[in-house]
N, C-alpha and C positions, 0 to 999 in steps of 0.2 A: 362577519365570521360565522360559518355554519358550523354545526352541531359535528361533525366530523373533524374540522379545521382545529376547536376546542378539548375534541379528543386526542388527538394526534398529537398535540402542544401539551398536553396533561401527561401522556406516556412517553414522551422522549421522542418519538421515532418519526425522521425525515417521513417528509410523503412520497409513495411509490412512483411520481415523475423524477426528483431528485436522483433518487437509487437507481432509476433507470439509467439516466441522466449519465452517474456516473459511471456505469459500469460499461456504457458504450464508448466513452473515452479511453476507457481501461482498453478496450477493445484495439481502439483505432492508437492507442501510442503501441501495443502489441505488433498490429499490422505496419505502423512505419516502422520500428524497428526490425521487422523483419524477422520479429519472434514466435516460437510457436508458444499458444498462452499458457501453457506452462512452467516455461523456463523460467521465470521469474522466481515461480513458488520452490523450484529446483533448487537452485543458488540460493536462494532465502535457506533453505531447509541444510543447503553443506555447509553455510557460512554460520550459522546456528548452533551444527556440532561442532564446529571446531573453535567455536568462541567460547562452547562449555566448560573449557579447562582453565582459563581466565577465571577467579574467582571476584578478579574485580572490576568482571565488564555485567551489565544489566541486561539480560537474553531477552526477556518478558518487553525489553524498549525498542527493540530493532528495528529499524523501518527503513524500508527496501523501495524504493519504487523508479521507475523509469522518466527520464526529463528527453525532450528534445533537444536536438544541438543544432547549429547551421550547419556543422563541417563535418561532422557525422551523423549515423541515421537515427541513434540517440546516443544514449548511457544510462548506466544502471548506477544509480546514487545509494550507497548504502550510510545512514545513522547509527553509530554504535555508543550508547549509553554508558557512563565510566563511574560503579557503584563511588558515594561515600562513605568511607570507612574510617 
């Protein structure tokens, strides 16, 4: 383990092939589903405001991401977080 490897393991932070890694994945479930790479962040962002008025759903946990299907060209998977109160 080099002197970089020990660093990067000390501050938390994946190394720059990972990150790459993923965010070309991000890319290519965008491109099969036949989205422009924004629409995600879109729908994240309407589905956001209108869970604001729910006092007992957890905004801050949402997580939005896109799965492939066989029978379609994907889906948008949304997680919505249900405070305890």
């Amino acid at each position: 383990m080099g002197l970089m490897d020990r660093l990067r393991d000390a501050f938390g932070r994946p190394p720059a092939k990972e990150v790459a890694k993923k965010r070309l994945q991000l890319i290519l479930k965008y491109d099969r589903a036949g989205l422009p790479p924004n629409a995600v962040e879109a729908v994240k962002e309407a589905i956001l405001k209108a869970l604001e008025e729910f006092p007992f759903i957890d905004t801050s946990g949402v997580n939005i991401h896109i799965t492939e299907s066989e029978n379609t060209k994907g889906k948008i998977e949304i997680e919505v977080p249900v405070r305890n109160n």
